[in-house]
VOSE-966518 format. One record per residue: residue number from 1; x, y, z of N, C-alpha, C in turn. Coordinates in Angstrom, 1 decimal, padded with zeros to 4 digits, m for minus. Each point is the difference from the previous one (the first is absolute). Layout:
<lovos>
{NUM,{X,Y,Z},{X,Y,Z},{X,Y,Z}}
...
</lovos>
This chain:
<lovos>
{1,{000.8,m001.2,000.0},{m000.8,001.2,000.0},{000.9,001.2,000.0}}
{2,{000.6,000.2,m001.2},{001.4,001.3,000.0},{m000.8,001.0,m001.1}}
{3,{m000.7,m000.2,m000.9},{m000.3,000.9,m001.2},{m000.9,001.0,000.4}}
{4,{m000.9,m000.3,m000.1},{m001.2,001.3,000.5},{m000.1,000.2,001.4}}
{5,{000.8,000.0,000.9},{m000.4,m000.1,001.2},{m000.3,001.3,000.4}}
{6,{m000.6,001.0,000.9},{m000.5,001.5,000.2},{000.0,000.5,001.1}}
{7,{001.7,m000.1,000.5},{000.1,000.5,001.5},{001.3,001.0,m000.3}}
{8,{000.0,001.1,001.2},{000.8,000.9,m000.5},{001.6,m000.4,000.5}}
{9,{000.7,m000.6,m000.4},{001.5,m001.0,000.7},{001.2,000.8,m000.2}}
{10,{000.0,001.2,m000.6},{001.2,m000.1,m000.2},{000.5,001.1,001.2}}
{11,{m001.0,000.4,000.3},{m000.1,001.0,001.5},{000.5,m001.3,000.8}}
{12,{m000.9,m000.6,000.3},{000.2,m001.1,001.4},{001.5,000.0,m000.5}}
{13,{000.8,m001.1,m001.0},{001.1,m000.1,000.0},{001.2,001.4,000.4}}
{14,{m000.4,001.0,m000.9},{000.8,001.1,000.3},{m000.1,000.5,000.9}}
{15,{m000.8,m000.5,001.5},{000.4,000.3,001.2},{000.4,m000.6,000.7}}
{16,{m000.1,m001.8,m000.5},{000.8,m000.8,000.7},{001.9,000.5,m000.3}}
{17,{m000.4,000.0,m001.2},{001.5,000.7,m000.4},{000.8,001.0,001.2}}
{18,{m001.1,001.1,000.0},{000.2,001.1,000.9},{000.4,m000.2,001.1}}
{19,{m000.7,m001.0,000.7},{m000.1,m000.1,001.3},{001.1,m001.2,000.4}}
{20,{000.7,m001.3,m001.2},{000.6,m000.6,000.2},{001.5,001.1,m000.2}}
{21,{000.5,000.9,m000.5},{001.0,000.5,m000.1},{000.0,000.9,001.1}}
{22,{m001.0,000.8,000.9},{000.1,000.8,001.2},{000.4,m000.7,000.9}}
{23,{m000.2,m001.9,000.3},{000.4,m000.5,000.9},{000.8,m000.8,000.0}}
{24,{000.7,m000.3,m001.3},{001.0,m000.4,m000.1},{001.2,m000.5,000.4}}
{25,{000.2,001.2,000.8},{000.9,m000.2,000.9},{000.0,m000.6,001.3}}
{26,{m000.8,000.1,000.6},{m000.9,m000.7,000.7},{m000.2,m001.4,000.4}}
{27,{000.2,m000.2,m001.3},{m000.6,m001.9,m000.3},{m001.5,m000.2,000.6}}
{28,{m000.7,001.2,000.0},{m001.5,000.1,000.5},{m000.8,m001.0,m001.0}}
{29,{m001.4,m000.4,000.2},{m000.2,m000.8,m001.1},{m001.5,000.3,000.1}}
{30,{m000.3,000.0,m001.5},{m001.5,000.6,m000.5},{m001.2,m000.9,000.4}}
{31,{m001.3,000.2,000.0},{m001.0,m000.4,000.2},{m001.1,000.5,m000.5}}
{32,{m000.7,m001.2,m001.1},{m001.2,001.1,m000.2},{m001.7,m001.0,m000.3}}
{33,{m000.9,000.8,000.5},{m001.2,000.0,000.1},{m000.8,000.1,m000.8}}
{34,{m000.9,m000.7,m000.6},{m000.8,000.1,m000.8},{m001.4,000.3,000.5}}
{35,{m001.0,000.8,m000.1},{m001.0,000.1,000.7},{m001.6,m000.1,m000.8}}
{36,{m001.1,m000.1,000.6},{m001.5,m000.5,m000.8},{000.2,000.4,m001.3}}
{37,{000.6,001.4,000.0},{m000.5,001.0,m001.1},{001.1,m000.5,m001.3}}
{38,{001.4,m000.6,000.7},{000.6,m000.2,m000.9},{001.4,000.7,m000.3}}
{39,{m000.2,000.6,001.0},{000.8,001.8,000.7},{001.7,m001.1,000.3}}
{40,{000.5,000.2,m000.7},{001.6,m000.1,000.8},{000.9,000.8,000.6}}
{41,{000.0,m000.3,001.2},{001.0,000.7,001.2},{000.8,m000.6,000.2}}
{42,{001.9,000.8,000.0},{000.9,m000.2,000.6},{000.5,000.7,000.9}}
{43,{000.9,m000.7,000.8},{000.3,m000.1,001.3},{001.4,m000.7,000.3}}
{44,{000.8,000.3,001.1},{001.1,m000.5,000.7},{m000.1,m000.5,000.9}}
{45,{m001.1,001.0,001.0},{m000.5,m000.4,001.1},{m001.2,m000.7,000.3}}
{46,{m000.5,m001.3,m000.5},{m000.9,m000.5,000.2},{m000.8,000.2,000.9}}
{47,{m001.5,000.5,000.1},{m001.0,000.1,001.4},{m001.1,m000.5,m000.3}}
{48,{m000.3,m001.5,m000.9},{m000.9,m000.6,m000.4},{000.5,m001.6,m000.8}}
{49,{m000.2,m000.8,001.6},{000.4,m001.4,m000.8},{m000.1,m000.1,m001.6}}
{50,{m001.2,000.2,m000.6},{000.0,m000.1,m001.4},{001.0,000.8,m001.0}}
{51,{001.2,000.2,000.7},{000.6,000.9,m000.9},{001.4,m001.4,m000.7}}
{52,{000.2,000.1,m000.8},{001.2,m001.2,m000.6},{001.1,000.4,m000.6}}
{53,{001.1,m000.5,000.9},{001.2,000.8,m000.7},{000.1,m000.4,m001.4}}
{54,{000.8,001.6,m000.6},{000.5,m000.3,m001.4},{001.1,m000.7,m000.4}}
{55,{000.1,m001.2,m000.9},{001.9,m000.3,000.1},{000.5,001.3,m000.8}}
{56,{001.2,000.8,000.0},{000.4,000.5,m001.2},{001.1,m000.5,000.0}}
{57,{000.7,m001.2,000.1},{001.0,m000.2,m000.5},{000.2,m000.3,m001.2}}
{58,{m000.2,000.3,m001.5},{000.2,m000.4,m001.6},{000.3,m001.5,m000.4}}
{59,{000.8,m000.8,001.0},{000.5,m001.2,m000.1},{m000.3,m001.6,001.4}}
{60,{m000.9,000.9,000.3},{m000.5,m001.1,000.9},{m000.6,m001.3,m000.8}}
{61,{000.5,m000.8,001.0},{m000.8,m001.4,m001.2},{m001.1,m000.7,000.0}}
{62,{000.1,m000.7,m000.7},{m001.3,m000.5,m000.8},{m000.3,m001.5,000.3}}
{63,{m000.8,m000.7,000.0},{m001.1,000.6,000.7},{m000.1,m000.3,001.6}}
{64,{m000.8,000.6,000.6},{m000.3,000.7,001.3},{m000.8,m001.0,000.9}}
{65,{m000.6,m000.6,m000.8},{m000.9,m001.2,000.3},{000.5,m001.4,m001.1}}
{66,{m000.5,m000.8,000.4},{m000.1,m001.4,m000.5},{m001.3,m000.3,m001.0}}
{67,{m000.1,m001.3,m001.2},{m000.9,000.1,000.1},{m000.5,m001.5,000.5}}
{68,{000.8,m000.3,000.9},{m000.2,m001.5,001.0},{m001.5,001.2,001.6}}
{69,{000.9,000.9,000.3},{m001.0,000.8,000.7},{m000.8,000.4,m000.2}}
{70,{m000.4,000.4,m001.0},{m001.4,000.5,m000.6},{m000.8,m000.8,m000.8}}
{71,{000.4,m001.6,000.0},{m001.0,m000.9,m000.5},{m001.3,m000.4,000.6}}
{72,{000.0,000.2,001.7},{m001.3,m000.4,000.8},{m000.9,001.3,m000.7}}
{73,{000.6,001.4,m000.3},{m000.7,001.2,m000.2},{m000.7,m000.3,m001.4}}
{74,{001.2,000.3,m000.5},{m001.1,m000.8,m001.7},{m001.0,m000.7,m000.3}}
{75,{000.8,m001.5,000.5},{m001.1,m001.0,000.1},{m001.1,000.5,000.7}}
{76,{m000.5,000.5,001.1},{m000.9,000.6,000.4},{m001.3,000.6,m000.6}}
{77,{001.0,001.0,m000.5},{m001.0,001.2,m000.7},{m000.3,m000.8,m001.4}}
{78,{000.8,m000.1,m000.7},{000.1,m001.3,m001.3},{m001.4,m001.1,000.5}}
{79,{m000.5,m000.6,000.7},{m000.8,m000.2,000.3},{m001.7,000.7,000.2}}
{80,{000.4,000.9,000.6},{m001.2,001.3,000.6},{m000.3,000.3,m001.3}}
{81,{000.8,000.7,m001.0},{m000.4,000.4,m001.5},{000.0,m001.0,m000.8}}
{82,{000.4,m000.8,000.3},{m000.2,m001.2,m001.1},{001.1,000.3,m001.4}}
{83,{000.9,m000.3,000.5},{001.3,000.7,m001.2},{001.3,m001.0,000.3}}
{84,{000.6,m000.6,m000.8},{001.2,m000.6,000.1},{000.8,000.6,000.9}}
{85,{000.8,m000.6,001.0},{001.2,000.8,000.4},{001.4,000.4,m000.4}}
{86,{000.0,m000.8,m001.9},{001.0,m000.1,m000.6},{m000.2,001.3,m000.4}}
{87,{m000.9,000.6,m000.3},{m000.6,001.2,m000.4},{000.3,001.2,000.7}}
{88,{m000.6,000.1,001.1},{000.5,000.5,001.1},{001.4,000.7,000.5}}
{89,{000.8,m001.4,m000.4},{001.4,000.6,000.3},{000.6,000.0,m001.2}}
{90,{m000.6,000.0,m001.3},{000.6,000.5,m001.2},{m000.2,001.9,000.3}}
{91,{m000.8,000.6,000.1},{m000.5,000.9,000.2},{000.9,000.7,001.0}}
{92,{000.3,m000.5,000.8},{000.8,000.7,001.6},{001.7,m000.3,m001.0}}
{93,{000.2,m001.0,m000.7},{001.0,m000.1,m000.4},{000.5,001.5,m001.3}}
{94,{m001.0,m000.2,m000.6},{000.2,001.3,m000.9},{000.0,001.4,000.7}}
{95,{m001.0,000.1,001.0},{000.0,001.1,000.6},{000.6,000.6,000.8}}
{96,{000.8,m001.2,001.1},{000.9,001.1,001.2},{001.2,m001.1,m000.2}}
{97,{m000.6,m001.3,m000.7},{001.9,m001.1,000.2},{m000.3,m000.2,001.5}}
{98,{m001.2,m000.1,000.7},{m000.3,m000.3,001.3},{001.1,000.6,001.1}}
{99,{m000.7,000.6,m000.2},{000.7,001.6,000.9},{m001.0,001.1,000.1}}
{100,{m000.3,m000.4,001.8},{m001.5,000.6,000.8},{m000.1,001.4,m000.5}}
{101,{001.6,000.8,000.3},{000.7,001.1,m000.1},{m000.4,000.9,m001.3}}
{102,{000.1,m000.4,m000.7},{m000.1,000.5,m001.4},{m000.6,001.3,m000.3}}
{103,{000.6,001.3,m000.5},{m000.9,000.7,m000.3},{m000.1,000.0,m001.2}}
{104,{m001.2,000.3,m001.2},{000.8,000.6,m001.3},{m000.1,001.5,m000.3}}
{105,{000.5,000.6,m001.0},{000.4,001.3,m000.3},{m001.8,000.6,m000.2}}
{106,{m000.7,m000.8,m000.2},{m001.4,000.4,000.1},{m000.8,000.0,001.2}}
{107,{000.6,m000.6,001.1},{m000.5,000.1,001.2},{m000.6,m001.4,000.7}}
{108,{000.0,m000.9,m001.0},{m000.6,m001.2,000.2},{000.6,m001.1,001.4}}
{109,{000.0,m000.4,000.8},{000.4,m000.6,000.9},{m000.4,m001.3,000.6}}
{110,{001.6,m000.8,000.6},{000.1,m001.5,000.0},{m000.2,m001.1,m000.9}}
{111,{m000.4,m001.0,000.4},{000.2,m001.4,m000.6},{m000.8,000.0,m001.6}}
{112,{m001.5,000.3,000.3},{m000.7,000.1,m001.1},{000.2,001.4,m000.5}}
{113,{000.7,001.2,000.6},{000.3,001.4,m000.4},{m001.2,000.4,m001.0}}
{114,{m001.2,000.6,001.8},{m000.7,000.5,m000.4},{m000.1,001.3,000.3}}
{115,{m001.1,000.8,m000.7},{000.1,001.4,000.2},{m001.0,000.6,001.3}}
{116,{000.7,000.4,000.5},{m000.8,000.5,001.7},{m001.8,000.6,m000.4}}
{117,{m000.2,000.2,m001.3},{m001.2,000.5,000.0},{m000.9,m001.6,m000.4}}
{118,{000.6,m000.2,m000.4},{m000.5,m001.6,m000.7},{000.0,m001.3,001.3}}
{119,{000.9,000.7,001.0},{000.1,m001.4,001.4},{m001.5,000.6,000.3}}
{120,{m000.1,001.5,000.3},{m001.2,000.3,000.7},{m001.1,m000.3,m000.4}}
{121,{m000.3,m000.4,m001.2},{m001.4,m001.0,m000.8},{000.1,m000.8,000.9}}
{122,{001.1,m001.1,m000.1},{000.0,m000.8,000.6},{000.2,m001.0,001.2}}
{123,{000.0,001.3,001.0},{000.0,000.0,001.3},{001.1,m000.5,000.3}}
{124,{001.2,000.4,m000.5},{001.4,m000.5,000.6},{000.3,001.4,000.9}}
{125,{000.7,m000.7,001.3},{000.3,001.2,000.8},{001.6,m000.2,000.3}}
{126,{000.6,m000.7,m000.4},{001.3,000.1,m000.2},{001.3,m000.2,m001.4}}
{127,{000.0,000.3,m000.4},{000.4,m000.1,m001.5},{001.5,m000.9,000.2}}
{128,{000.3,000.5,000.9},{001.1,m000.8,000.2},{000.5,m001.5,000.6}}
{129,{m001.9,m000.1,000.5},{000.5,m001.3,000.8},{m000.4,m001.1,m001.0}}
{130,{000.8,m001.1,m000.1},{m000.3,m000.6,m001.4},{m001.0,m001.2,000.0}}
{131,{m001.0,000.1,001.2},{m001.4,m000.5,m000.1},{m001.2,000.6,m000.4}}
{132,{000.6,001.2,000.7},{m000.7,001.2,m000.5},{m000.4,000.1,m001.6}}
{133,{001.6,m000.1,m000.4},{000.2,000.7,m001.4},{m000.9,m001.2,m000.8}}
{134,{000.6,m000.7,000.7},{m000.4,m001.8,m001.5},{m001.8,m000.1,000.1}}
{135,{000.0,000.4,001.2},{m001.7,m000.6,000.2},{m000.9,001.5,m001.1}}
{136,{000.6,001.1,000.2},{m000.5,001.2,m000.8},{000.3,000.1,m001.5}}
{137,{001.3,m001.1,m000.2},{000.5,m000.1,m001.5},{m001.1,m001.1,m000.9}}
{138,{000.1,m001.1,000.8},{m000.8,m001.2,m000.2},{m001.4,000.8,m000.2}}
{139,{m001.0,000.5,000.9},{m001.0,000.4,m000.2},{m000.1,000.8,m001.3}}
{140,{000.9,000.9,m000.3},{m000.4,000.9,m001.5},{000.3,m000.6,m000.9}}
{141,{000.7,m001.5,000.0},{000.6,m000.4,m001.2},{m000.9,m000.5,m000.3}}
{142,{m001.5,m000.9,001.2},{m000.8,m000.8,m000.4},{m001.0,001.0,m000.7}}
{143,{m000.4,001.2,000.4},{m000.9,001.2,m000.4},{000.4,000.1,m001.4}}
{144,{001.2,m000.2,m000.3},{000.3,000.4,m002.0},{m000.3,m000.9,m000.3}}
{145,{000.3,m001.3,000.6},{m000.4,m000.9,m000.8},{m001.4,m000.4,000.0}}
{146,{m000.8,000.0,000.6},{m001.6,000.1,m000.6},{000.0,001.4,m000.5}}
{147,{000.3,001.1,000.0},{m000.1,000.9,m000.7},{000.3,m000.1,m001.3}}
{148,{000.6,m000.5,m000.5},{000.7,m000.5,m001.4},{m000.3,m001.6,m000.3}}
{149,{m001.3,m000.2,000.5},{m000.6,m001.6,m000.4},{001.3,m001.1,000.1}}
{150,{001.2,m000.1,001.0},{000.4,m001.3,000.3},{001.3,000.3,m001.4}}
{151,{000.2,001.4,m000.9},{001.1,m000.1,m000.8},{001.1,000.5,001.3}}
{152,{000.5,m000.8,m000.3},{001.9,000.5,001.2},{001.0,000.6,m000.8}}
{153,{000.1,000.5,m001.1},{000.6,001.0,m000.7},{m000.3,001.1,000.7}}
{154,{m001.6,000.3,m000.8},{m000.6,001.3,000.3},{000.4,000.4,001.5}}
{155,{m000.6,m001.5,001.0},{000.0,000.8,001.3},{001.7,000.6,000.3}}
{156,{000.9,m000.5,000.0},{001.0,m000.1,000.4},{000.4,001.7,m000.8}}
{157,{m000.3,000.1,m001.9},{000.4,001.1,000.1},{m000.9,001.1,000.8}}
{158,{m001.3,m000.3,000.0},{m000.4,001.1,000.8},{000.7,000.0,001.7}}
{159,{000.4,m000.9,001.3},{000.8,000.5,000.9},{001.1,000.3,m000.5}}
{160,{000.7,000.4,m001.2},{001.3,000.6,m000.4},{m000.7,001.5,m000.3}}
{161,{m000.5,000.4,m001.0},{m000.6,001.1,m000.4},{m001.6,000.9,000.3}}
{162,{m000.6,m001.2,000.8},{m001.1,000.4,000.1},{m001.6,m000.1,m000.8}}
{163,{m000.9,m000.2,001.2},{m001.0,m000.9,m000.7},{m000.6,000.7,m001.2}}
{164,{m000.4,001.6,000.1},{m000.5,000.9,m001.3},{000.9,m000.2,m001.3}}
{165,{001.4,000.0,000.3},{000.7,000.2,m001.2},{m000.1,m001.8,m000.7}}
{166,{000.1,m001.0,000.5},{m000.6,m001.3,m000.3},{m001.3,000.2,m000.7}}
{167,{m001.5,000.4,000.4},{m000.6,000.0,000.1},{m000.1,001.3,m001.1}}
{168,{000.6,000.8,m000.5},{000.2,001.2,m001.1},{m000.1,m001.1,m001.4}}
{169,{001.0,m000.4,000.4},{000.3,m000.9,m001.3},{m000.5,m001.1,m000.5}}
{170,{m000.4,m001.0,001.1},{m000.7,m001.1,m000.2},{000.7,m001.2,m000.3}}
{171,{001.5,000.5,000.5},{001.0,m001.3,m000.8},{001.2,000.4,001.0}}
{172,{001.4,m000.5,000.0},{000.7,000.6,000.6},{000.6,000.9,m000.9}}
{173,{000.1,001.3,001.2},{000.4,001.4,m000.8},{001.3,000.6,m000.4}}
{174,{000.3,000.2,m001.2},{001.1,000.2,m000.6},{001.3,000.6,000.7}}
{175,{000.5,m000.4,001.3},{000.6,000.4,000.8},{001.3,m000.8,000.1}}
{176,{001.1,000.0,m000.5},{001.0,m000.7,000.4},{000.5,m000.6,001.4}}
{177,{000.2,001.1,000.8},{m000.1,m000.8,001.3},{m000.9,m000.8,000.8}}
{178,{m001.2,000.1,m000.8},{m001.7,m001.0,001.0},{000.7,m000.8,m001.1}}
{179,{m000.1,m000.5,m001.1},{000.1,m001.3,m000.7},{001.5,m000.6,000.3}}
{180,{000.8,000.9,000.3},{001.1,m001.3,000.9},{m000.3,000.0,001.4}}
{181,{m001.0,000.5,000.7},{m000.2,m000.4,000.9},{m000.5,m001.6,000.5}}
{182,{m001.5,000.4,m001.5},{m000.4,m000.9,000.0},{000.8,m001.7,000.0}}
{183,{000.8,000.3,m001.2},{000.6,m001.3,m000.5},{000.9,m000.5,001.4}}
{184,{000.5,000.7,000.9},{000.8,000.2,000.5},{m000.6,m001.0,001.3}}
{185,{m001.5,000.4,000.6},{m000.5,m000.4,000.6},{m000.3,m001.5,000.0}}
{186,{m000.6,m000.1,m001.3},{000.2,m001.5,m001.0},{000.3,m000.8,000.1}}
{187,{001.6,000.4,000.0},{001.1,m000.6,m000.2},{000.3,m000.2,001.3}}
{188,{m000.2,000.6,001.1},{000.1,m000.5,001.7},{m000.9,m000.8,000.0}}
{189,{m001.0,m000.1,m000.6},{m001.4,m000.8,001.0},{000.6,m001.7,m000.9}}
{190,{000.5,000.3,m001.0},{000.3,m001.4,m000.9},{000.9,m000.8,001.2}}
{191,{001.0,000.9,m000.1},{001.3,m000.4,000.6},{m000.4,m000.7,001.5}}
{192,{m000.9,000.6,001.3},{m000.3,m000.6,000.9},{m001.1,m001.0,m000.1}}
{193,{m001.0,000.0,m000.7},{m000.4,m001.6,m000.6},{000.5,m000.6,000.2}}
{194,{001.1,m000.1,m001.2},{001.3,m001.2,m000.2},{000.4,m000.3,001.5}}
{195,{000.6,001.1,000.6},{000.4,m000.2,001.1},{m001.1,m001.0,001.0}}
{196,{m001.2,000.1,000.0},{m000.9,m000.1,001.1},{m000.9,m001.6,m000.7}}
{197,{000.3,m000.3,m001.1},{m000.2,m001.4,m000.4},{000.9,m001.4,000.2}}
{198,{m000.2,m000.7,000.2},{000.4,m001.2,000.1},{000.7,m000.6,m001.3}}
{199,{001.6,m000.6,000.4},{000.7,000.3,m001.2},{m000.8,m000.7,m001.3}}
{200,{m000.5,m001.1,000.3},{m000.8,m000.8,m001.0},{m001.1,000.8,m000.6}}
{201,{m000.4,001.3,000.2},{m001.0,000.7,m000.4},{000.5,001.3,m000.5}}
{202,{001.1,000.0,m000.5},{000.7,001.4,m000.3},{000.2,000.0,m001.4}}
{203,{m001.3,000.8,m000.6},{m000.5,000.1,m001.4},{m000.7,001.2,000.3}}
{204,{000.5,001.1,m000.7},{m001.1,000.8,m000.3},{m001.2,m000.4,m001.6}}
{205,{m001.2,000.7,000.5},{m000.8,m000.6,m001.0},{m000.6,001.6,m000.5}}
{206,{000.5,001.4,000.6},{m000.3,001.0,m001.2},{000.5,000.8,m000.3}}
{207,{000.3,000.9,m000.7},{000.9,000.6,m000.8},{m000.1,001.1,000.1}}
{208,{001.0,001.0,000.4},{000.3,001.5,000.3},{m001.1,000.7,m001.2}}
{209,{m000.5,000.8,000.2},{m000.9,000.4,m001.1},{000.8,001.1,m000.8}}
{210,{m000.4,000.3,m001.0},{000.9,000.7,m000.9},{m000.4,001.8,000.1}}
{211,{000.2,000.6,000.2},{000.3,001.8,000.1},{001.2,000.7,000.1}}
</lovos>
């Protein structure tokens, strides 16, 4: 969800900026809050458990979590919506490389790196915590896909670009980055199948679709 997304980020970042070079010196460390409205506040001095530090280290690694730890989570919610959990973590795999942490340059956040106005549809109240995130990611992925009659192209490019601009076109929309998204996505959900079948049953039976 990086193309159309409609939040104002480059403020939020250019104050993290701000505020990570004032305390620099320091080795103080940021924290920030996301609230109903959607409102992002930063901070050093935390005065609200809900507040989550920022990493800014550029080279911290990857990934942050397992995906041996976050299988009871999947499997779960993968269940509740009725969605493969190969699926699942194809999705978390394209989107954060399973890393709770993740911001993107659009504002999008954690595992499923969703957008703080889009958690609030869906009643996530922590973006960062990665049951939070998966059970709020899981839920919208299942929403496109009956939204888009059960096509997993469409849904998938609409959580990359968004459901109008899918829904403009009627097809997936002439966007270079949503169609490698898409493929991309694909190509995770194939790959953990394989993984998640029994070696005697390791045959794919359908074919990357062509765009």
């Amino acid at each position: 969800m990086r193309t159309t997304r409609h939040i104002v980020c480059a403020t939020v970042l250019a104050a993290s900026e701000a505020l990570a070079l004032s305390i620099q010196q320091t080795r103080a460390e940021i924290y920030q809050y996301i609230d109903a409205s959607g409102t992002i506040s930063l901070t050093n001095v935390p005065s609200d458990i809900r507040y989550r530090r920022i990493d800014l280290q550029p080279n911290r690694l990857h990934p942050m979590i397992t995906e041996h730890e976050l299988a009871p989570v999947i499997s779960r919610f993968s269940r509740q919506h009725q969605l493969h959990p190969a699926l699942i973590r194809a999705v978390i795999k394209a989107e954060s490389d399973f890393d709770p942490m993740a911001v993107s340059r659009a504002g999008a956040i954690g595992l499923m790196q969703l957008m703080p106005q889009t958690a609030i549809r869906l009643d996530v109240r922590d973006l960062y915590d990665p049951e939070d995130n998966i059970g709020g990611g899981t839920k919208y992925l299942r929403q496109l896909l009956d939204r888009f009659q059960g096509n997993l192209p469409l849904a998938l490019a609409a959580y990359n670009a968004g459901e109008n601009v899918v829904e403009r076109y009627r097809a997936l929309p002439p966007i270079d980055e949503t169609r490698q998204y898409v493929r991309r996505v694909l190509r995770y959900y194939r790959t953990f199948l394989l993984k998640d079948r029994p070696a005697a049953n390791r045959a794919i039976t359908s074919s990357e679709p062509a765009f």
